[in-house]
N, C-alpha and C positions, 0 to 999 in steps of 0.2 A: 356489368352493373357495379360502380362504385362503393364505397362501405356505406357511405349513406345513405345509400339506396337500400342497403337492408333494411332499414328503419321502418319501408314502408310493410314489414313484415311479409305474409304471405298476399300478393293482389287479390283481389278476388277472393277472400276466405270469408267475409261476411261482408252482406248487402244487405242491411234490415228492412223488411217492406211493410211501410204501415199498413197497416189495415184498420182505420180506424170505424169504430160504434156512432150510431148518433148522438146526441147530447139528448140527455132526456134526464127526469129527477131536478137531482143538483145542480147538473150542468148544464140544464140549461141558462143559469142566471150567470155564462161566458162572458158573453157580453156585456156585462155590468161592469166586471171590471176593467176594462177602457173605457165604456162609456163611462163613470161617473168622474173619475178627474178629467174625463176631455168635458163633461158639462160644467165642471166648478170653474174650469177654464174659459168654458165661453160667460158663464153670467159675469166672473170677477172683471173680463177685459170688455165687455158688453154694458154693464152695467153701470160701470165709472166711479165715478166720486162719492156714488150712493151707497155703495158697497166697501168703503173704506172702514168704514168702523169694526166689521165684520168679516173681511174678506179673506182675513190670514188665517180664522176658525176657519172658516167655508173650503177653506183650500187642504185644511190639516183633516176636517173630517172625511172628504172624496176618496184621499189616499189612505183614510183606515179604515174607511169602508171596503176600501179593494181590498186592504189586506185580510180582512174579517171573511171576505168571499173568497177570496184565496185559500184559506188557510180552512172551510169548510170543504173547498174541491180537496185538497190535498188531502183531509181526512178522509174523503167517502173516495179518492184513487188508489188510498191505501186497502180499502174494505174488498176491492178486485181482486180477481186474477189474474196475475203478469199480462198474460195473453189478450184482457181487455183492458188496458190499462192505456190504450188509444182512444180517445172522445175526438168526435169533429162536430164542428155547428155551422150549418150553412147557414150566413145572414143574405144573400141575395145575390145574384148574378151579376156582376162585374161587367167583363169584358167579352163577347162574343160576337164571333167572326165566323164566314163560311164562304167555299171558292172550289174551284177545281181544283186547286194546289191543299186544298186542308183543311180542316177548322181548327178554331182555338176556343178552348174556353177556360176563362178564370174566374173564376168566383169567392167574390170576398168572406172567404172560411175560416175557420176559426180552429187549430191542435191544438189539444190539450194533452198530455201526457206526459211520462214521468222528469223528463228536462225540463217542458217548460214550467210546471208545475212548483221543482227546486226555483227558477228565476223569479218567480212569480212574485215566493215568499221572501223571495230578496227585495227586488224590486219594490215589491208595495210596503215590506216590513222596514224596511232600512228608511226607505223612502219618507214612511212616516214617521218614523224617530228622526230625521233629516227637517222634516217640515217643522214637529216642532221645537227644535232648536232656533228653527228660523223665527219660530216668532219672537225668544226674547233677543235673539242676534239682529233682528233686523226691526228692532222695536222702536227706531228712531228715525228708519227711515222716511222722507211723504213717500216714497213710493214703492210703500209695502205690498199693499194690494196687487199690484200690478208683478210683484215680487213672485209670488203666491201665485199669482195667472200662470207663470212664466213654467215655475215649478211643477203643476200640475201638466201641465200639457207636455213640460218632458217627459215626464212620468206614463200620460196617454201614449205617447209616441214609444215608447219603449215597449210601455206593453202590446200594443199593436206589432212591434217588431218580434217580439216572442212569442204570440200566440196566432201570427198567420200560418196557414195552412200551406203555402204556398210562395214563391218568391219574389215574385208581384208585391203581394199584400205585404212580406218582409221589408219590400225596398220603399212602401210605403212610411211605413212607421222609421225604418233606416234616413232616409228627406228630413222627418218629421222633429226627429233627436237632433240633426243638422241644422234644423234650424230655432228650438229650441235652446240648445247653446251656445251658436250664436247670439241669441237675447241673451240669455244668461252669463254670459263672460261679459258682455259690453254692457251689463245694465247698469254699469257707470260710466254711461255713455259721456260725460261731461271730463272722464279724464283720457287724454289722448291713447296714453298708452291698452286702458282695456278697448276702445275703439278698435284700435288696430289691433290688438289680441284677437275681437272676435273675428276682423275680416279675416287675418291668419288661418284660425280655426277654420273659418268659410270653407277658402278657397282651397287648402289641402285637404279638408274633409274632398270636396267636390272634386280632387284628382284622384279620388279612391273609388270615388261613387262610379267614375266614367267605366272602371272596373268592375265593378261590380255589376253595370248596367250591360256591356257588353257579355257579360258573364249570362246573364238572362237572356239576352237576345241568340248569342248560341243553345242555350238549354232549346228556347223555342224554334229553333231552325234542326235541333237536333231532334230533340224529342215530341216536339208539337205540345207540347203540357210543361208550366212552372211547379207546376202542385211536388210538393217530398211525396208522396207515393206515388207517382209518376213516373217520376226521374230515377226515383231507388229503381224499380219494376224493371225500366228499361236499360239503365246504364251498360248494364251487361252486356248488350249489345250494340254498344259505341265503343268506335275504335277508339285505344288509347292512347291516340294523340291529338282527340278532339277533348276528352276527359281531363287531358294535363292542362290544354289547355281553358278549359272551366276552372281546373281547380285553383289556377294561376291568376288567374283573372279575380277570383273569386278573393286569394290572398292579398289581391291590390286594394281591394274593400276593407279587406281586414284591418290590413296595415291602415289605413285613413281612419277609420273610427277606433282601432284598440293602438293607437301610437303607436307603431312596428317602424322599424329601422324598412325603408327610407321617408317614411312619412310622418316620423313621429316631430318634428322643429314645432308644431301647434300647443304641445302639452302642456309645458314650462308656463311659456306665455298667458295658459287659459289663468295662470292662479291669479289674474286682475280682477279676477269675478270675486263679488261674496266669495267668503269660505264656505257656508252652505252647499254652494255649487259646488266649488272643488269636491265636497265630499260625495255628492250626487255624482256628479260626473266621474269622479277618480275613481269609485270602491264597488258600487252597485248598477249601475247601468251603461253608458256611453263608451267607456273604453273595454267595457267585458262583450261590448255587441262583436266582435270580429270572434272574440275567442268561441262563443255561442254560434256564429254563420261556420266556420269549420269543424265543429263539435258537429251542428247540424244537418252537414252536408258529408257526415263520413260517408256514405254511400258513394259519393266521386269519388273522394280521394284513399279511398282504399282500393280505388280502381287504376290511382294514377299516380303513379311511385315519384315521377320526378314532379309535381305537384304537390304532395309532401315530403320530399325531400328541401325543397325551396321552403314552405314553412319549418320546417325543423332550423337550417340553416339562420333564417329571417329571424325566428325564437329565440336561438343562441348570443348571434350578434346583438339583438335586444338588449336581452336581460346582464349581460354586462356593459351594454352602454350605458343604461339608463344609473347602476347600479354606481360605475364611476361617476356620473354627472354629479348622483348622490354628497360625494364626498367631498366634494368641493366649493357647494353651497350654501352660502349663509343665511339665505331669505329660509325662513323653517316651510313654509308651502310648496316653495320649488324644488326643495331637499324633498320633499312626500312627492311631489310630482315624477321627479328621479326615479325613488322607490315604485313607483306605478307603475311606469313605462319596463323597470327592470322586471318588476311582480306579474305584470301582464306577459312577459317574455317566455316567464316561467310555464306561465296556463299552456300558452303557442305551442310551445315546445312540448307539452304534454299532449295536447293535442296532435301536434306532427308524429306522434310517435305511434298512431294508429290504434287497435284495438286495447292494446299493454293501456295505453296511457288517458286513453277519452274521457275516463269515470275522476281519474285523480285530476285531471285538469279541470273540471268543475266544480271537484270536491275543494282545490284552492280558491277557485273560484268565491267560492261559497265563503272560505274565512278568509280571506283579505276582503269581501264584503264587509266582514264584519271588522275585522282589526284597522283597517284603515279608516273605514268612516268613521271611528273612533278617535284614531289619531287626527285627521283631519279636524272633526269638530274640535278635538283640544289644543288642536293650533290655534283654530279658532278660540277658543276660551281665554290662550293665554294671548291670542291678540287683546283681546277685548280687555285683560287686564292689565297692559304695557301700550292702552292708550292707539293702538293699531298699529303697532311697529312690530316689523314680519323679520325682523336683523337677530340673532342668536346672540351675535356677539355684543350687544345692546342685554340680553339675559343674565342667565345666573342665579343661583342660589334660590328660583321660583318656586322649588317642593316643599316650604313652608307657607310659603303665603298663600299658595293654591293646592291645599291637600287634594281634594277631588279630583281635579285636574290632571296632576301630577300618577294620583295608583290609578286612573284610569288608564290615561297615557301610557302608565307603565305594562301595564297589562298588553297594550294592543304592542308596542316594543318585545315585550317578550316573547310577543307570539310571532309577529313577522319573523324575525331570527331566529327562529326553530327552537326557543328553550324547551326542552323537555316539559312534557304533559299539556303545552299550550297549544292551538288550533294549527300554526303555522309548521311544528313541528310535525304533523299526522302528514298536514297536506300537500309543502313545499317538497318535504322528505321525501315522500313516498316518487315524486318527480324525480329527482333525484338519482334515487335508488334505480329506478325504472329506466335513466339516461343513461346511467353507469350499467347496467345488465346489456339494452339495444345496445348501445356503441360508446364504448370507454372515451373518445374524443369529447362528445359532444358533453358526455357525464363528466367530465373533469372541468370541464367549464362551466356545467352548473356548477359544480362545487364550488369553484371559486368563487363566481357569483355569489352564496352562499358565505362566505365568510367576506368579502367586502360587504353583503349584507350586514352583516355584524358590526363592521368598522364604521359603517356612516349611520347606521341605528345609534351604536353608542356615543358617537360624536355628536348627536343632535342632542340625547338625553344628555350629555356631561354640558352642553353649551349652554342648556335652556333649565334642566332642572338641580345643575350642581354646580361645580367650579365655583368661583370667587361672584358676589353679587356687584353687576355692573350698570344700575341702576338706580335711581335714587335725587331729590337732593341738591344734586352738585353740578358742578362747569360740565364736567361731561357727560352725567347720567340724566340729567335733566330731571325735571319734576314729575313723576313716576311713582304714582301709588298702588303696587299692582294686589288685587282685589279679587275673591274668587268670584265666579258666574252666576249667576242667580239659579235656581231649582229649573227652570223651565229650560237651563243650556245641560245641567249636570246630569239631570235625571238620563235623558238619553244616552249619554257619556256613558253610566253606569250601566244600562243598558247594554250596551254595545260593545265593554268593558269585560261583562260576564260570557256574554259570545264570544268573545276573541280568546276565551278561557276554555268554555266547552263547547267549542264548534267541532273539534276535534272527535267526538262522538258520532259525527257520522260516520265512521271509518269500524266504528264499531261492530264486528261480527260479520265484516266485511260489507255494510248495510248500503253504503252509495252504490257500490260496483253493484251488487244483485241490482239494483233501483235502477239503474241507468241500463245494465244491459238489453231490454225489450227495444232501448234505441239507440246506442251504438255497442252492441256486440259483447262478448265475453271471452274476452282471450284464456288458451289454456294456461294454468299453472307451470312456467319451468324456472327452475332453483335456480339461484344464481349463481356463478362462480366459486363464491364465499359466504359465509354463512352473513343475513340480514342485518345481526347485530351487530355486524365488522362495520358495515357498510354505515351504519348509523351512527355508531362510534367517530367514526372516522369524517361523518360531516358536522357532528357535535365538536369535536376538535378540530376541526378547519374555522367554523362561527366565532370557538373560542380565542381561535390566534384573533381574530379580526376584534373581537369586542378588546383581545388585551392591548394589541396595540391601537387602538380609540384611547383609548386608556392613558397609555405610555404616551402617546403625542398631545394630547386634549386633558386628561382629565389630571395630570399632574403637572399642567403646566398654566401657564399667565393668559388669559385668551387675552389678546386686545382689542381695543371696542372698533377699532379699523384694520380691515384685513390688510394685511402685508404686500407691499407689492412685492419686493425681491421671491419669486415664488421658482419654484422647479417649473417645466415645461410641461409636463404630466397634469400639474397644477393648474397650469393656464390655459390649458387645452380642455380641466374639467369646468373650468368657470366657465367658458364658451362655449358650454353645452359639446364640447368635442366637435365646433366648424360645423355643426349644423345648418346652419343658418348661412355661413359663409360655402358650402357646399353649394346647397340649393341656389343659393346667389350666383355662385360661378357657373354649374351644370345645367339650373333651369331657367333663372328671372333674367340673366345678362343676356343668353343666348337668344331666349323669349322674345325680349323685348328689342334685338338686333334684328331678328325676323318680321317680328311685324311693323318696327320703321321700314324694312326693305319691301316688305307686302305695300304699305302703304305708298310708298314712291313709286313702286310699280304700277298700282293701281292710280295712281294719280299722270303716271306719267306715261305709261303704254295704255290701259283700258279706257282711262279716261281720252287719253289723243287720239284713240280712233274713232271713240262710238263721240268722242263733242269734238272733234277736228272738222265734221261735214256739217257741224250746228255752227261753227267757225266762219265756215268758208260762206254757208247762206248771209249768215251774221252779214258777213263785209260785203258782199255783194247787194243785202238789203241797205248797209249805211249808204252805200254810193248811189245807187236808186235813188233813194230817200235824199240825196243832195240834187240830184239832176231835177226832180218830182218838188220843186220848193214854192210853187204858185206866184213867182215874181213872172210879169209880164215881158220885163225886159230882158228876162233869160231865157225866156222862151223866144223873141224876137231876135236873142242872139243865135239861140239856137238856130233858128229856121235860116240866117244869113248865114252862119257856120254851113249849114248843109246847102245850102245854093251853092256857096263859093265853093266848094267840096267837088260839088255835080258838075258844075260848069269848068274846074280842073280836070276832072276826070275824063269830060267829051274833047276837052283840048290835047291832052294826050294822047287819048284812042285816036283820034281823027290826024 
C-alpha cells in the first residue's frame, strides 16, 4: 500500500447503518419542503404573463417557506437522541420488479437526519437571501418571472437530491439541478456566449452523470437495493474491488457536478448567468452536490482505500488549480469561480480523508455557503454599480462609493483566507491541519493552496476596492457613476456578511463533529506531531506571505485598465484557465469527433452497402423490366420478330 493509501485510514473501521424512525409529529410536513418551490415553479412557468406582476414574491416566499420548515425539523432533531436522530417518510412506491433472478424495490423516500438537515438550512436559507437579492438584481428584466421559475425549481431539485433516501431518488434530483442550470447559465439565451456556457455545463455535467449512473447500476447488480441502509448493511460483504470500483465511478459524478479536475472546464464559463445564479450555484447547492454524494456514501469508501485515495489525489490537484486560475483573472466572477472550484477542492480533500476529515469537510462546506454567496452577490452589487462591467481593472478606489458593499465583501475576504476568528479560519484550517497530521505531502499542498488563497483574495480586494480610481468621466474610464445597491441587494449582503463572521461557531465545543457522527463516524483522538498551535501559526504565516506579496505586486503598484500582454508563462497558462479547455479539445472533442466521422463512413459505407446493395441490385433489375414492360405495340412486335429470328437461328444451328 502506497502512502496514500494510508489516508484511507483503517478500511472497514466504521460502516454507519441507518436505521431510520418514521416520520411522524414534525416531520411529517418532509415533504413540504420540495414540494413548495417545485409548486411556485410550476404556477410561475404554467401560469405565464398573468403572473408577472407577482411571480418574483411567489418565488421568494416557497423558498422561505422551506426554510421556516426546515429550520423547525432541525429544531425538534435537536430535542433527540443521537440514536434517533434518523427520520424516513415513505411517499410511495417507485420502482418494483420481481423474477427468478430477484426483486428490486425502490421507493420514493424521504432521510432526514443530521447531514441532511445542516444542507437543508443552507440550501433553503442561503437560497432565500439569493432570491431576494434577485428581485432588486433582476428588477428590469421582462423576464423575471420566468427568472424565479428557474430558481425555485433548482432549489426543488437540490432538495430532492439531499433528502432522498436512496440513490435513485438522489440521481433524480442530481438530472434535476442539471437541468435547472442549464436554464440558468443560458437565460441570456439571446447572447452567444451564455448559450454555449449552458450547453458546456450540459454536456460535461452529463459525462459525470454516465458515472454516476453506472455507479447505481452496479450498487443494484451487487446488492439488489439503492437505499444508504442497504448498501451500508451490506457493503461488508462485497469484495473490494467491486467497492473501489463504485466508489470510482461514484467520484466521476462528483467531479461533473462539484467541478473536480478533470471535469471542472464548465465552471469559469457558467459566470454568463445572472450573478444570482453564480451565487446559487457556486456557494450553496450545485457544486457542494459531489462533495455531499462522498460525504454520503462513506460507507463504500471506507471500504475502498484506492477509491479514496483517487479522491484525495483529485481534491489536491483541484484546489490548486482552481486557486492559480484565481490569480490571473480579471473578470471579478471568474476570479470567485477560480476560488470555488479551489474551495470545493478543499471539502474533497476533507472528505477523501475518511473518518478524521467527513465532519470538517461540511463544516467548510457550511461557511463558504456563507462567505461566498456573499462575495458573489457583491460582485454582483458592484456590477450593478459600474454599469455591468465584470473587468477589475476598469475598478478602484469603489470602498467609498459603495460602503456596504465594500465591509461586506470584506468580511466574506477575510474569512475565505483564514483571518483569524473569521468562519473560513475554523473550517478551511482545521482541513489543513487534518492533511498535514494524514500525510505531510498532501498537507503541504493545501497549505500552499492556502496562501495563494491569500494572494488572489487580496489582489481582487486591492483591484476593486483600493488602488488608484480607474473610472469615471474620461477617454478611458467612460461615463461611470458608480452608486451603492438598493436595501433589497444589501440587506442580504449583510446578512450573509454576519455569517461569514460567525459561521465559525459550529466548531464550537467540538458541536459539528458530535452532530455529524450518527452519520459518518467518529474518528479517535490522536495528537499530532506538533503541538496545534504550531500548525495554525504556520498556515496564518503562509496566508500572510500570499496577501503580502498581493500587496507588493497589486497594491503598490499602477493597475492598468488593459492587461499586459508581455506576461510570464505561468501567466498565460492562468488566463487559460491552465489548457483546460485545450486539453479536452486535444484528449476528448478531436478524438470524438474523428471517431464518429469514421463510425459514420463506415456505416454508410459497409452497413449500409450490404443491407441496400440487394435494394440496389432489385432497384436495376426493376428499371430494366420497367423499360422492356413500356406498352408501345411496336416493341412488342419487335419483340416477338427478335424472338422468331432468335428460334429459327437456333433450329439452323442444331440441325
Amino acid at each position: 500500500m502506497n502512502a496514500l493509501s494510508t489516508l484511507a485510514l483503517e478500511a472497514g473501521e466504521h460502516i454507519p447503518v441507518v436505521a431510520p424512525t418514521d416520520a411522524d409529529g414534525p416531520f411529517a410536513l418532509l415533504w413540504l419542503i420540495i414540494a413548495l418551490p417545485l409548486l411556485g415553479a410550476a404556477v410561475l412557468l404554467l401560469g405565464g404573463r398573468h403572473t408577472d406582476k407577482w411571480g418574483h414574491l411567489l418565488g421568494t416566499a416557497t423558498a422561505a417557506a422551506s426554510f421556516v420548515i426546515s429550520l423547525v425539523l432541525f429544531l425538534a432533531l435537536l430535542g433527540r437522541d443521537e440514536g434517533e436522530r434518523q427520520v424516513k417518510q415513505h411517499l410511495y412506491d417507485w420502482i418494483t420488479t420481481g423474477g427468478e433472478a430477484g426483486s428490486l424495490h425502490i421507493g420514493l423516500d424521504l432521510l432526514y437526519d443530521p447531514l441532511a438537515a445542516l444542507f437543508l438550512l443552507l440550501i433553503t436559507g442561503v437560497g432565500s437571501l439569493i432570491h431576494v437579492y434577485s428581485i432588486g438584481y433582476m428588477a428590469h428584466d421582462p423576464r423575471r418571472r420566468r427568472f424565479f421559475a428557474y430558481l425555485n425549481l433548482f432549489v426543488a431539485a437540490m432538495l430532492m437530491l439531499i433528502l432522498s433516501e436512496n440513490y435513485v431518488g438522489l440521481f433524480l434530483g442530481w438530472e434535476g439541478v442539471g437541468l435547472a442550470s442549464y436554464l440558468l447559465i443560458g437565460f441570456w439565451q439571446h447572447r452567444p456566449s451564455a448559450a454555449a456556457a449552458a450547453k458546456k455545463a450540459f454536456v460535461i455535467n452529463r459525462v459525470g452523470d454516465v458515472g454516476m449512473g453506472l455507479a447505481i447500476f452496479l450498487m443494484v447488480a451487487t446488492f439488489g437495493t439503492t437505499s444508504f441502509s442497504g448498501v451500508s448493511a451490506l457493503a461488508g460483504g462485497a469484495s473490494e474491488s467491486t467497492l473501489n470500483w463504485i466508489g470510482v465511478l461514484l467520484l466521476v459524478g462528483a467531479c461533473g457536478k462539484s467541478a473536480q479536475v478533470p471535469l471542472q472546464a464548465w465552471l469559469l464559463d457558467a459566470m454568463e448567468g445572472p450573478t444570482p445564479v453564480s451565487a446559487l450555484i457556486h456557494a450553496a447547492t450545485m457544486v457542494t452536490a459531489g462533495v455531499y454524494l462522498i460525504t454520503r456514501s462513506n460507507f463504500v469508501f471506507e471500504l475502498a482505500p484506492t477509491a479514496q485515495t483517487a479522491v484525495v489525489i483529485v481534491a489536491t490537484v483541484t484546489l490548486l488549480w482552481g486557486a492559480i486560475i484565481g490569480c490571473a483573472k480579471d473578470d471579478i466572477k471568474k476570479g470567485l469561480a477560480g476560488s470555488t472550484m479551489s474551495q470545493i477542492g478543499y471539502m474533497m480533500l476533507g472528505a477523501g480523508l475518511g473518518v478524521a476529515g467527513y465532519a470538517f469537510a461540511i463544516f467548510h462546506l457550511l461557511t463558504h455557503g456563507f462567505f461566498k454567496a456573499n462575495m458573489f452577490l457583491g460582485a454582483g452589487s458592484v456590477m450593478h454599480a459600474m454599469d455591468d462591467d465584470v473587468n477589475m481593472r476598469h475598478y478602484g478606489a469603489l470602498r467609498k462609493m459603495l460602503p456596504v458593499t465594500f465591509l461586506t465583501f470584506a468580511m466574506g475576504y477575510l474569512a475565505i483566507i483564514g483571518f483569524p476568528g473569521f468562519s473560513g479560519f475554523w473550517s478551511k484550517d482545521k482541513i489543513i491541519e487534518t492533511a498535514l497530521v494524514e500525510n505531510p505531502v498532501v498537507g503541504v499542498c493545501a497549505l500552499l493552496g492556502a496562501g495563494i488563497t491569500g494572494f488572489y483574495m487580496t489582489r481582487m480586494m486591492l483591484m476593486t476596492f483600493f488602488t488608484e480610481k480607474r473610472w469615471g468621466s474620461t477617454e478611458s474610464g467612460g461615463d461611470v457613476h458608480p452608486h451603492e445597491s438598493p436595501k433589497v441587494m444589501t440587506i442580504p449582503l449583510i446578512v450573509l456578511a454576519a455569517l461569514s463572521v460567525l459561521g465559525g461557531l459550529m466548531l464550537a465545543g467540538n458541536w459539528i463533529v458530535d452532530w455529524l457522527s450518527p452519520v459518518v463516524g467518529h474518528a479517535e483522538h490522536h495528537d499530532p506531531p506538533v503541538p496545534v498551535i504550531v500548525l495554525t501559526l504556520l498556515t496564518v504565516a503562509v496566508v500572510a506571505v500570499g496577501v503580502a506579496l498581493a500587496w507588493f505586486l497589486v497594491g503598490r503598484r499602477e493597475v492598468p485598465r488593459v492587461a499586459p500582454t508581455e506576461v510570464s508563462i505561468a501567466t498565460r497558462a492562468a488566463r487559460a484557465d491552465l489548457y483546460g479547455d485545450a486539453i479536452n479539445e486535444g484528449l476528448v472533442v478531436t478524438p470524438g469527433r474523428a471517431t464518429v466521422r469514421g463510425l459514420v463512413g463506415a456505416d454508410r459505407g459497409i452497413v449500409d452497402g450490404l443491407f441496400m446493395g440487394g435494394t440496389t441490385i432489385l432497384a436495376g433489375t426493376g428499371e430494366l423490366l420497367r423499360r422492356l414492360q413500356n406498352g408501345y405495340v411496336r416493341s412488342y412486335a419487335l419483340g416477338i420478330l427478335g424472338g422468331a429470328l432468335l428460334l429459327v437461328l437456333t433450329l439452323v444451328v442444331v440441325n
